[in-house]
C-alpha positions in Angstrom: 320.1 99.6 236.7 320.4 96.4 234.8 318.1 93.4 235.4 318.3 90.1 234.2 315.3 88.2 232.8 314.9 85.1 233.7 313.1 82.5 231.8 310.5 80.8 233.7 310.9 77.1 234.9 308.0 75.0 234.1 306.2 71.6 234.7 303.6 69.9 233.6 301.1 67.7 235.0 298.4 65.3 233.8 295.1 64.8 235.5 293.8 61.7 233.0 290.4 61.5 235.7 289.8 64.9 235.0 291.0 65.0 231.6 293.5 67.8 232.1 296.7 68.8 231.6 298.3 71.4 234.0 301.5 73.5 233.3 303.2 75.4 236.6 305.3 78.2 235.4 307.0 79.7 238.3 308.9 83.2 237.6 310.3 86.1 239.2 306.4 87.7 239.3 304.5 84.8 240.9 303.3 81.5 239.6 301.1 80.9 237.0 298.7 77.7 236.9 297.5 76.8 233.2 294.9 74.1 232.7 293.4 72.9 229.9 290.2 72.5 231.4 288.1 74.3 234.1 287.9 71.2 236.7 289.4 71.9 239.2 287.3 73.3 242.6 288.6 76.0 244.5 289.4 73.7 247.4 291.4 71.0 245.1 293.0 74.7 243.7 294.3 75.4 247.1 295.2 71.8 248.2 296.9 71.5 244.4 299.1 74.4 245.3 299.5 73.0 249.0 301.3 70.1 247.3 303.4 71.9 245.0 304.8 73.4 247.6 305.3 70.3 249.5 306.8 68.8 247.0 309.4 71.5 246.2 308.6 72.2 242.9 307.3 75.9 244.1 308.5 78.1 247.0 308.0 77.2 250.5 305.9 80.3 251.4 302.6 79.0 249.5 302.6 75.8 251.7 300.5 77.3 254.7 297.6 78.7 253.0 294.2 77.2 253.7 291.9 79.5 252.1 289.7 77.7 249.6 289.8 80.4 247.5 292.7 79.8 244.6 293.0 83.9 244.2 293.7 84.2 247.9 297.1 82.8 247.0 299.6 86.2 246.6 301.4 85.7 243.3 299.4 82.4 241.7 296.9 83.1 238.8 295.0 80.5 237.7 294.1 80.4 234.1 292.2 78.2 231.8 294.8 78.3 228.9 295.4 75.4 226.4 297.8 78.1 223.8 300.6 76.3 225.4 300.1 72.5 223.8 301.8 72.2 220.8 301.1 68.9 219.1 304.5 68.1 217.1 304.6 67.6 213.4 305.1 64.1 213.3 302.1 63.3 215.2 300.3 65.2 212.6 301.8 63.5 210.0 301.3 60.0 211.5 297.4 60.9 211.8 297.0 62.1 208.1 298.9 59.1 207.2 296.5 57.0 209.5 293.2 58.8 207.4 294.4 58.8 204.5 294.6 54.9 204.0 291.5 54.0 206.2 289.3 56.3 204.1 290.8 54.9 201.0 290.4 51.1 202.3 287.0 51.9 203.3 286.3 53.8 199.8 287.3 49.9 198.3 285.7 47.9 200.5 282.2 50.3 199.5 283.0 49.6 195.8 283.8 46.0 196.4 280.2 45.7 197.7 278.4 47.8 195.3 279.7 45.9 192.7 278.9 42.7 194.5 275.3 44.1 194.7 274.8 45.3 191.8 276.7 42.6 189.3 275.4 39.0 191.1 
């Protein structure tokens, strides 16, 4: 028996009043919920997954559940997972760059007033 292995769509969300981000991968086994933060309640879990549904973006089936309990849900697992964030190298680079040059302006700016002190 051959099976083929799908990779699993995802999407991503951003919650900036929480201050979390939200990935929805939705595979063959279920979908998993993976937020950065713990801060969602289990009613805005429920109501979260509600509106996935809704929306389309997974299937139909999950859109008439009202328990407030997230778990409740067959198939969704909620985890508090921020593995999947991958800051890309030229961020990095940009931000060492951005160090780098204000800790050696302020470095001056010290000397520039110790010798002010010091020699007037």
């Amino acid at each position: 028996m051959n099976s083929i292995l799908t990779k699993p769509v995802c999407y991503e969300f951003c919650f900036p009043e929480k201050d979390t981000l939200v990935r929805v991968e939705v595979g063959d086994d279920g979908v998993t919920v993976r937020a950065t933060r713990d801060t969602f309640t289990e009613q805005r879990k429920a109501s979260f997954v509600r509106e996935l549904a809704a929306e389309g973006f997974i299937s139909d089936t999950y859109r008439w559940f009202s328990s407030a309990r997230a778990e409740a849900y067959l198939g969704v697992h909620w985890r508090v997972d921020y593995s999947w964030l991958v800051i890309p190298p030229y961020a990095i680079a940009t931000a060492r760059r951005f160090t780098l040059r204000l800790l050696v302006c302020s470095m001056l700016f010290w000397l520039g007033q110790m010798a002010t002190l010091f020699y007037c």
